[in-house]
C-alpha positions as CSV (number, residue, x, y, z in Angstrom):
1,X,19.3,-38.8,101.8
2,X,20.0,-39.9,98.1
3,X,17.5,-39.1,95.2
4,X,17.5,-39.1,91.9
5,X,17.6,-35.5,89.6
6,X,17.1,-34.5,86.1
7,X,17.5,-31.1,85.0
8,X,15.3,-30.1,81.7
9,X,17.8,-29.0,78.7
10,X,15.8,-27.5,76.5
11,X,12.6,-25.5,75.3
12,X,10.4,-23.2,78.3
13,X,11.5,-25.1,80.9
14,X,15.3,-24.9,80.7
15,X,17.2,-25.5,83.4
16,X,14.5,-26.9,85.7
17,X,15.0,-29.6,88.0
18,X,12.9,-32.9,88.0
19,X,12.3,-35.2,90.5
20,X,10.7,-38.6,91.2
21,X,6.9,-37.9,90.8
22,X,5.1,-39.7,93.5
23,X,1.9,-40.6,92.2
24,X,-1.8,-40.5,93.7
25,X,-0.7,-43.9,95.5
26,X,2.2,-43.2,97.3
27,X,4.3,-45.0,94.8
28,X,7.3,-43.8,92.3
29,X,7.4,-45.5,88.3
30,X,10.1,-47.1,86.8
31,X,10.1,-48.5,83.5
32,X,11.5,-50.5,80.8
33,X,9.1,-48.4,78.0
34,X,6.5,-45.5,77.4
35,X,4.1,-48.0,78.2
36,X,1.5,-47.8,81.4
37,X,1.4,-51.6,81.3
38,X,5.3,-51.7,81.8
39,X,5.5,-49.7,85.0
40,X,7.3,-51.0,88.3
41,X,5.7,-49.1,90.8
42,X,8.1,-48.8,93.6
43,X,7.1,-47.2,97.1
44,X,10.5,-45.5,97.9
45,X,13.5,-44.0,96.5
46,X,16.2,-46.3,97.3
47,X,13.8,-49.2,95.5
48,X,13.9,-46.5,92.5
49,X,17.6,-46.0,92.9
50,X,18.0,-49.7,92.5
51,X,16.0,-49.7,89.1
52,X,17.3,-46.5,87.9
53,X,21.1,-48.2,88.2
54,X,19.6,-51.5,86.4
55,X,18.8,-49.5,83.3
56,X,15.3,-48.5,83.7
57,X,13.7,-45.3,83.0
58,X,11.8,-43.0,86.0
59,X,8.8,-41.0,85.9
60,X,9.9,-37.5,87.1
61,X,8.1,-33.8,87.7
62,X,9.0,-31.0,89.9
63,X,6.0,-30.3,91.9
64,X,7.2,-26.9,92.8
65,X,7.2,-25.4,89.5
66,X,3.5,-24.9,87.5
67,X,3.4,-27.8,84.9
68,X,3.2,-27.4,81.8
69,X,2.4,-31.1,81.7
70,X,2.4,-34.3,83.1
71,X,5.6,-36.5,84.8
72,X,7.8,-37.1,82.2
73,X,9.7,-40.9,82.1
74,X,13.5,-39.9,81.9
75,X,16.1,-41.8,80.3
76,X,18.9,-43.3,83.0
77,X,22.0,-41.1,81.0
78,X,19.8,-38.1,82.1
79,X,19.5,-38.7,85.7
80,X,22.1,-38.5,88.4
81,X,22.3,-39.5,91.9
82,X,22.5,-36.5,94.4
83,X,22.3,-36.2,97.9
84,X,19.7,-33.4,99.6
């Protein structure tokens, strides 16, 4: 299965790895810009792949570690396609 991964380069959470951040409803973000009123919400990862290879940033997190704050929206040169 393909997904997309960030890994964090600098400050307290070095070397972390992000990944999509499935929201409340079931859906992942892509986006053009910071803004909320920008968002493509897309319900799985190949939709997000498709976005993500068009240019468009995606909201990321890593539920696994404790935040120490919300999803970040990654740039595309950040992200890379891996298989898990």
């Amino acid at each position: 299965m393909l997904t997309l991964r960030s890994t964090v380069a600098r400050g307290k959470d070095k070397g972390i790895h992000l990944w999509p951040h499935r929201h409340d409803d079931g859906q992942y973000v892509a986006s053009p810009t910071k803004f909320e009123s920008d968002y493509i919400r897309v319900p799985t990862i190949d939709g997000l792949i498709v976005h993500y290879r068009q240019g468009l940033k995606i909201r990321m997190s890593n539920p696994n570690e404790r935040p120490r704050s919300g999803p970040s929206l990654i740039d595309p040169q950040n992200l890379e396609i891996v298989d898990v």
